[in-house]
N, C-alpha and C positions, 0 to 999 in steps of 0.2 A: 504494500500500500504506500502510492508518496506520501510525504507527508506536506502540504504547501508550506505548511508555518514556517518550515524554514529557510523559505526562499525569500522571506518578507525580508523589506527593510524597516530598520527602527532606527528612531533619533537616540538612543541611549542604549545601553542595557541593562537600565533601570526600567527601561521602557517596556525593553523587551521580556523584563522579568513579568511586570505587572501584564502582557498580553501572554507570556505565557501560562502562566497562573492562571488565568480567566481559561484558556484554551483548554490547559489540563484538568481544570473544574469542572468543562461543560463535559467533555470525555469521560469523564468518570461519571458525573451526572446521568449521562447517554446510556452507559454500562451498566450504569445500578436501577433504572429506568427499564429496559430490556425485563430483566429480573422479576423488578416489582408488579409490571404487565401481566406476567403471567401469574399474579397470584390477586390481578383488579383491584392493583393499588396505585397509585400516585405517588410520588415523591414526598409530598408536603402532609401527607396520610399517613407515610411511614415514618417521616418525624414525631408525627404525634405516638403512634404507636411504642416507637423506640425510646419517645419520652417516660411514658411511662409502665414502659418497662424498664427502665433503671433506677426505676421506685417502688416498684412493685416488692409484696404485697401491697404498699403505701399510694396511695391515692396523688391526685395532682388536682389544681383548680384551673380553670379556664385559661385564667390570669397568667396560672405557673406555666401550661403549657403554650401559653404563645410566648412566654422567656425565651424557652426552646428551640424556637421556628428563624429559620435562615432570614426569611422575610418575613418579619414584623408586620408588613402589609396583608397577611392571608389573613381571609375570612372563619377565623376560628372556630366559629360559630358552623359554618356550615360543613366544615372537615369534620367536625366530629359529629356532626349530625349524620353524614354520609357511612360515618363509623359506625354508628348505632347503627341504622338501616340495615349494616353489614352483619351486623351481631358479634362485631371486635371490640368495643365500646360499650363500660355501664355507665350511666349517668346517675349520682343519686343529691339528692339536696343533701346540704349537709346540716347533722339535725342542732348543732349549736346557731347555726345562723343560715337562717332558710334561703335566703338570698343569692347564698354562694353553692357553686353547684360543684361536687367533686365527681373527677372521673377515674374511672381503672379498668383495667383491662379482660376482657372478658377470658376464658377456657380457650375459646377458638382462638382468639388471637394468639395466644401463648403458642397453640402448636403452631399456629401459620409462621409466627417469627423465627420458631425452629427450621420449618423449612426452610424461609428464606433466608437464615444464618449460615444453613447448608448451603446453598447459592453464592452468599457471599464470601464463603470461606474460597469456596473455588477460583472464584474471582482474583482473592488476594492471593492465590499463589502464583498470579505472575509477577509479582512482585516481591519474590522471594531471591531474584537475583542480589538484592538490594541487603547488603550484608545489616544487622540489628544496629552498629553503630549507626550505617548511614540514613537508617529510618528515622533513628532517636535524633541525628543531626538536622534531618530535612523537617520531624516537625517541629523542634525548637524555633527554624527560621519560621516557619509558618505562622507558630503562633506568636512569634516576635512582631511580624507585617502584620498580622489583625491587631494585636497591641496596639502598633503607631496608628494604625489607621482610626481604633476604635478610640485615641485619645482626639486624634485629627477630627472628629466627626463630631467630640465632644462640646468642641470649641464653639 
């Protein structure tokens, strides 16, 4: 497969980091998309899901799970609406303060995320050329660039 990216010209290679970045994110996006299709999920669906299963048994509120969500701008409301429909998603009031609505993960989804853990394992072995330092080195820069940016955004 070519690859065009890198026939491109950039003004920096600051430049070219920040189009790379972007590039490598939709790729891998694209890849874990494939995946999730076949189990009639969405991307922004399995965030919610994988939110809360890293709390599981423990619940999350609305609020908590749009923390979670790459885009701030998703309609939270109707993702997990779409979730219940699915029968991945319980929704219950929560009984100290009716207002607030807690969610957690149903049985089904538990096994579906097993599945799709199977999937994703797969996935990440092509990436096993990439010796445990160089992993642990690529994501410290990674999360260094969301740092600046997420102070930059602060501003």
């Amino acid at each position: 497969m070519k690859d065009n990216f890198k026939i491109r010209k950039f003004q920096s290679e600051y430049h070219k980091l920040m189009a790379n970045i972007n590039y490598t994110g939709a790729f891998i996006t694209a890849a874990l998309q494939r995946v999730l299709e076949v189990h009639n999920l969405t991307h922004p669906q399995f965030i919610i899901l994988r939110a809360l299963q890293y709390v599981a048994p423990e619940n999350l509120s609305m609020s908590e799970v749009k923390e979670q969500m790459h885009d701030r701008n998703s309609d939270i409301t109707r993702l997990v609406d779409r979730l219940i429909e699915k029968e991945l998603v319980i929704r219950e009031n929560d009984p100290l303060n009716r207002r607030k609505v807690k969610l957690a993960l149903s049985p089904l989804a538990i096994e579906l995320l097993i599945k799709i853990d199977k999937a994703i394992l797969e996935f990440e072995t092509r990436l096993h050329d990439f010796s445990e330092q160089e992993v642990n080195y690529l994501n410290e820069l990674l999360d260094k660039i969301r740092e600046r940016i997420a102070i930059e955004n602060e501003k």
